[in-house]
Structures are given as structure tokens and as C-alpha cells.
C-alpha positions in Angstrom: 1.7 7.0 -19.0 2.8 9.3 -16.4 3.9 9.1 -12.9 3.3 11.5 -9.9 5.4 11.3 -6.5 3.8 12.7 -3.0 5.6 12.0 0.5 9.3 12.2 1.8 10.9 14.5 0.0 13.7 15.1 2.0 16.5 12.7 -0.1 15.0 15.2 -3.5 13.0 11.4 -4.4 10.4 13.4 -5.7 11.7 16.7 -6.8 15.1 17.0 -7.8 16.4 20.7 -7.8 18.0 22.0 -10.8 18.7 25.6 -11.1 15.7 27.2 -13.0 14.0 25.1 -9.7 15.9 26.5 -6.8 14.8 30.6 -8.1 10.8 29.5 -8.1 9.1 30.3 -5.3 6.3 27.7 -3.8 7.5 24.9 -5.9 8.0 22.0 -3.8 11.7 21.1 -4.8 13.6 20.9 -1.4 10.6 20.1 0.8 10.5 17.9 3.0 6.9 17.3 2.9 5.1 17.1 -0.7 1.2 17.0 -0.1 -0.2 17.2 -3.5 0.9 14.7 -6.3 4.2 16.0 -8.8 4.6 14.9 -12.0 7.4 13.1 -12.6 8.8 14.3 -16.4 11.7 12.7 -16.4 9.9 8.9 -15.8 6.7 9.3 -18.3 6.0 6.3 -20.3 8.2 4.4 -18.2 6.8 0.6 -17.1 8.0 0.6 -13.2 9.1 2.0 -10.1 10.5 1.1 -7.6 10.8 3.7 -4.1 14.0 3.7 -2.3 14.9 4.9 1.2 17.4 7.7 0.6 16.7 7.5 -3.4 14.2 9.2 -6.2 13.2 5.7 -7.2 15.1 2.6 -8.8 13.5 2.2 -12.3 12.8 -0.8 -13.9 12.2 -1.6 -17.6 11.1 -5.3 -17.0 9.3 -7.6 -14.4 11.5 -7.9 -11.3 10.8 -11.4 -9.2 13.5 -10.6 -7.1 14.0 -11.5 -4.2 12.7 -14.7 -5.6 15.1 -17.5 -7.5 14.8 -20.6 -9.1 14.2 -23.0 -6.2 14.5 -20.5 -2.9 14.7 -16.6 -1.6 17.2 -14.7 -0.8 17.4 -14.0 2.8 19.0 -11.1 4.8 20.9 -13.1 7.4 23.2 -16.4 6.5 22.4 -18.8 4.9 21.3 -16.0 2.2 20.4 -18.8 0.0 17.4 -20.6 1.6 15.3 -23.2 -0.5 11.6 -23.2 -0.8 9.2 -26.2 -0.6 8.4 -27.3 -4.4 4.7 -27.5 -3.8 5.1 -24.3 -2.6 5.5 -23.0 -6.3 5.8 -19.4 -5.4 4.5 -16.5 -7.5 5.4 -13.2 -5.2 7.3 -12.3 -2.3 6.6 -9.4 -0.3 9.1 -7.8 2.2 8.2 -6.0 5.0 10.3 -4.6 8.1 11.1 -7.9 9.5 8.4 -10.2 8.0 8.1 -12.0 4.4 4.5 -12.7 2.6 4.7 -15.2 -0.3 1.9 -16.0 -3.2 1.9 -19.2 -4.7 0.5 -19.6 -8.1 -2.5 -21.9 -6.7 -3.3 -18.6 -5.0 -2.6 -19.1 -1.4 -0.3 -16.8 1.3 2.5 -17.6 3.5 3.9 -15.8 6.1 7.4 -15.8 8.2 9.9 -13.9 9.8 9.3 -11.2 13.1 5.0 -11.4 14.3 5.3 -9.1 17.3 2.7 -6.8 15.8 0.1 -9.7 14.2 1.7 -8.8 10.8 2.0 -12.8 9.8 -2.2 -13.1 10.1 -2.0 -16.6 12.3 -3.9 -15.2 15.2 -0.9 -14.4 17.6 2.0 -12.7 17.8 4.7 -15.0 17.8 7.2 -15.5 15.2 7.8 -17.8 12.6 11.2 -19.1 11.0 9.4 -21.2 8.1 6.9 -19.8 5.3 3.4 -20.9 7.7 -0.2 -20.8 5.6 -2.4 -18.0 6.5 -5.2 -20.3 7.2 -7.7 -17.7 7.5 -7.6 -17.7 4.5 -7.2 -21.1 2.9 -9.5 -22.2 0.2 -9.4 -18.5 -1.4 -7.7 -17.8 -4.5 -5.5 -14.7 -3.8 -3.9 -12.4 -6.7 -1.3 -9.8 -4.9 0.0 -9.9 -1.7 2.5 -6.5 0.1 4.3 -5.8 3.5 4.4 -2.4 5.1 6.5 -2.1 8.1 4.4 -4.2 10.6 1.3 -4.9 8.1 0.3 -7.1 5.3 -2.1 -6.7 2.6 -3.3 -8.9 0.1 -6.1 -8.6 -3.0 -8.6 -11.8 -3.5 -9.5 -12.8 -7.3 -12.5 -10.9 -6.8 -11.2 -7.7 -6.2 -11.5 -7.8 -2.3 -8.9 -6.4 0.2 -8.2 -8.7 3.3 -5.3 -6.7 5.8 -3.4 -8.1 8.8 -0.7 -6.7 11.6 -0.5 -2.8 13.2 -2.8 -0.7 13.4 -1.4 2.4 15.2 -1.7 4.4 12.4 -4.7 3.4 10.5 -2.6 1.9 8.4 -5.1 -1.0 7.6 -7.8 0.4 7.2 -9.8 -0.4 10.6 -10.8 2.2 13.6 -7.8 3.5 15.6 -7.8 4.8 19.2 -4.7 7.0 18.4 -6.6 8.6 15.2 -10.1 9.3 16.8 -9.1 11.1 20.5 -12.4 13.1 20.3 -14.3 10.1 19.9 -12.8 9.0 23.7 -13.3 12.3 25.0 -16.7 12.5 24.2 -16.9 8.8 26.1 -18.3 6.8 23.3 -18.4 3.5 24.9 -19.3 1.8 21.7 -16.1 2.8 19.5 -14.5 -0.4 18.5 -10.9 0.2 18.2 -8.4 -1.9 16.9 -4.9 -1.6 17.2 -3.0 -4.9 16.0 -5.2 -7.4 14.0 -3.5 -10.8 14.0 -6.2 -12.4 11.5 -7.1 -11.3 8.3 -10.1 -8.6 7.9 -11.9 -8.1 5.2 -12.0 -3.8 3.9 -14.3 -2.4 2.1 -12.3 0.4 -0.1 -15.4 1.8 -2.4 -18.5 0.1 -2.0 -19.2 -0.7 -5.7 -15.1 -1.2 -7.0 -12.8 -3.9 -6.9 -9.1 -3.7 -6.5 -6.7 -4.1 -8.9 -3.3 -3.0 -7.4 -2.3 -2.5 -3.7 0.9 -1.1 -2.2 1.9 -0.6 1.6 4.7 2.0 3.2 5.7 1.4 6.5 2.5 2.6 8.1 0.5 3.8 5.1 -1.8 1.8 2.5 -2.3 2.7 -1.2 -4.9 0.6 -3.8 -6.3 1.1 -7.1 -9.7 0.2 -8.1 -10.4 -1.6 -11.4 -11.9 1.8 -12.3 -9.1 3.9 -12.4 -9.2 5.3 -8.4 -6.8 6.0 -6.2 -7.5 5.1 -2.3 -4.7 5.9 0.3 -5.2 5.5 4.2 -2.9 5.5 7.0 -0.1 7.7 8.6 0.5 10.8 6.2 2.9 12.7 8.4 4.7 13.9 5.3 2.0 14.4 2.9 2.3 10.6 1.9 -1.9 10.1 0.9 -2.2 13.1 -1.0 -4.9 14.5 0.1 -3.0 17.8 0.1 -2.7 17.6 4.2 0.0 15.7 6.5 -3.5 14.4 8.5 -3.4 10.3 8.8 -6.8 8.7 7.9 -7.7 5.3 9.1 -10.3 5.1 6.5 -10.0 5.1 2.9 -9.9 7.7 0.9 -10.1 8.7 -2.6 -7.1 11.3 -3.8 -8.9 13.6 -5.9 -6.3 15.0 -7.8 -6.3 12.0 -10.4 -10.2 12.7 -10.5 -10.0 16.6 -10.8 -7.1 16.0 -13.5 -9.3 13.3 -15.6 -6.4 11.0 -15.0 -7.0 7.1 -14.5 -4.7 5.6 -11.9 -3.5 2.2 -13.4 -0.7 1.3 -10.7 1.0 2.5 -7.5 4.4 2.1 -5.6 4.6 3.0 -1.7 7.8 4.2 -0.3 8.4 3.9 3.6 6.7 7.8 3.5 6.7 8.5 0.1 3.7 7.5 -2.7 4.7 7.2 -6.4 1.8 7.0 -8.8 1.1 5.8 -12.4 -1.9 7.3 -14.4 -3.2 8.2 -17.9 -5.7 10.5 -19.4 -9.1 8.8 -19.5 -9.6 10.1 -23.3 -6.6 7.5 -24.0 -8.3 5.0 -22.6 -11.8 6.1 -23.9 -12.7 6.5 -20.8 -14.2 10.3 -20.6 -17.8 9.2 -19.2 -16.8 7.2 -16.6 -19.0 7.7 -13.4 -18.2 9.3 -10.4 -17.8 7.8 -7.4 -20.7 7.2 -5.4 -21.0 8.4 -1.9 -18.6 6.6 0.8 -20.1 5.1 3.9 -18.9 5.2 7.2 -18.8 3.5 10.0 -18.5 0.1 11.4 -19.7 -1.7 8.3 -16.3 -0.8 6.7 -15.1 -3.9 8.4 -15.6 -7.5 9.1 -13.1 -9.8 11.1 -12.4 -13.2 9.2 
């Protein structure tokens, strides 16, 4: 297994400069900006990564439930200690800038902490000191959850992507005023723009894939489909989608360098503005005549409000 990094370079997390490095010219050690995916050498067959701020990544050999513990979370502020509800029976906890979305193992999300920018998925924007039930979603069996900055993200046992909280930079998914000027200069009075979404909405990624893995930065989205493909949306500032620009999309879209390489994308780690990538050769996996992707749609059929 090998994994690629693409995004904020700046702290050398995805290229660290040695000195056969520092005498190439148009490598992209000491960028700030890395558009395309690198291979990381250093981490191949490794299990997991895990991004850092100022850091390459934080490696880790086993399955990390932290900051999970028997009985409670950890919190940030005192008590640090803080005890959980035993029906809860928690599976996951995501962390996002100032917000907390937990997966029990019945399947069902909670949400708490800051809910200025809709990222709790109640309907409103107020916050919440307890773990609250997304309700919108209640009675659905849900298998991930992640927390960008100000948005959440979770994955349904189907394979369907349900996304809550800011949308300034496209970061979920849904139509953005600040992404599609031309469409307001051109006075399109039927563009439906949204730019926090306090309830859960359902995404359409690839019309005939399911999702396996999600991942959020602070305002950019990465999933896997169950078919080995790579979807990234959002704000891509510093290259952070791979799609070889520093455009932001706020629709999905496939990277095709894991296509053009033959590689199948098995998981994914977001970074505030950094992407780190895990993929294998198809012919590993036996995988050589998979299908390619059938055309995207676009338009307002991407998305449906819960």
C-alpha cells in the first residue's frame, strides 16, 4: 500500500527536503502549494495516518479511539474527563473546530459543542453543551461520521453521504454563491445557493458508487467509493483536491491521478489544507478491468434536503 500527500506544504508535511532534493529543479520539496499527489516513500505499507497542523503526519500502527475512553471523552476545557451516557455506547468521535460528532454502535449521530455555522445538523444555529441526536436522521443506521472546521459528514450503511454546517467554500458538496459569481452576473434568478445547511442533505458523489471512507479539512471534503475512487470537493487554495489546480469545487470530483496511475484508493486522511492518500495497484487487487466511471451529472439533482 502506498500513500500520496497533496495540500499545505509549507511545515515540509508532504515533502521533506534532503539534499539530493534541494539541487532538483520543479520538484515540489519546499512548496507551499503541492497540486498533484506525492508519493510518500518513506510511509508505504504503513496501516495509518494521521495529518497534523505544523507536522508530516503522526503515524499509527494500530486503531486509535482516542479521544474516546472507557466510560467518557476527553474534553479540551476542564473537566477534561467528561462521562458519556451508557446507552450511548459510543463507536467514534469526530472533532471539528469547535464541535464534536459521535457514532454509536446502534448506528446513530450526536452532536455538541459551538453551532454558529449549522455544523451540529439540529436545524439552527445554536449551541449545544450535551451530545444532542441528529434527529434528521434517526431510524438510519450510520457507519462513519468526520468534522471539518464548521462541517460534518457522515456515511449511511448503504453507502450514502448525508453533510451538515458551512458552506462558504463548497465544502459540502451543495451550490455556493461565493464559488459560482458568473452565475449572479449573468442574473440567474433560479440558482439555489446554499451557504450554511443546519439539517442533514443527502450528496450524490458518483451516481452508480457507494462510499466507503470519508474525511473533512477545515473547508474541504475527501471520500472513497467502494470502487476504488477518489472524490474531493471544497476550498483547494493550496492544491488540497488534487486536481492539479488551487481552484475550489463545490461539486465532487474525481482526482484522476489514482485513475491515470491504475491505482485503487482504499482510504484517505484530510489535513486542515493538506490531503494524504492511501492506494494500491489494481493488478494487486485483481482489479485491472474495472470500469470507468460513468459520466457525472450536474446540476440541482446533486442534492436533496432531508
Amino acid at each position: 500500500m502506498r500513500w500520496f500527500g497533496f495540500g499545505f506544504n509549507s511545515f515540509a508535511q508532504i515533502c521533506v527536503p534532503d539534499k539530493s532534493d534541494k539541487e532538483e529543479s520543479g520538484s515540489a520539496v519546499g512548496q507551499e502549494k503541492v497540486c498533484v499527489p506525492v508519493d510518500l516513500v518513506n510511509h508505504r505499507g504503513r496501516s495509518k495516518i494521521r495529518a497534523s497542523w505544523s507536522r508530516r503526519a503522526s503515524l499509527f500502527l494500530d486503531d486509535v479511539n482516542l479521544p474516546l475512553v472507557p466510560g467518557g471523552y476527553i474534553s479540551s476545557k476542564p473537566p477534561i474527563f467528561r462521562s458519556l451516557s451508557s446507552h450511548l455506547q459510543a463507536k467514534s468521535l469526530a472533532l471539528g473546530g469547535e464541535h464534536a460528532v459521535l457514532l454509536t454502535a446502534a448506528g446513530a449521530v450526536y452532536t455538541w459543542g459551538q453551532g454558529s455555522h449549522g455544523q451540529l445538523g439540529h436545524g439552527g444555529l445554536i449551541s449545544e453543551e450535551e451530545p444532542r441526536t441528529v434527529e434528521a436522521l434517526w431510524g438510519m443506521t450510520m457507519r462513519s461520521v468526520a468534522a471539518g472546521g464548521w462541517h460534518s459528514i457522515c456515511v449511511g450503511d448503504g453507502g450514502d453521504l448525508y453533510v451538515w454546517g458551512w458552506n462558504e467554500s463548497g465544502q459540502l458538496g451543495l451550490p455556493s454563491r461565493g464559488l459560482r459569481k458568473a452565475s449572479q452576473q449573468k442574473g440567474d434568478q433560479q440558482a439555489v445557493f446554499i451557504s450554511i445547511q443546519a439539517f442533514p442533505a443527502l450528496v450524490d458523489v458518483s451516481p452508480s458508487c457507494e462510499i466507503s471512507t470519508v474525511s473533512c479539512g477545515s473547508r474541504h471534503t475527501a471520500a472513497v467509493t467502494t470502487t476504488g475512487y477518489l472524490y474531493t470537493w471544497g476550498w483547494g487554495e493550496y492544491g488540497q483536491l488534487g486536481h492539479q489546480t488551487t481552484s475550489s469545487l463545490d461539486e465532487p470530483q474525481c482526482v484522476e491521478f489514482f485513475r491515470n496511475e491504475n491505482l485503487h484508493v482504499v482510504d484517505v486522511v484530510c489535513g486542515s489544507w493538506n490531503t494524504f492518500t492511501a492506494a494500491v495497484k489494481k493488478e494487486v487487487l485483481g482489479l485491472e478491468n474495472v470500469p470507468e466511471l460513468p459520466p457525472v451529472s450536474t446540476g440541482s439533482e446533486l442534492w436533496t434536503t432531508c
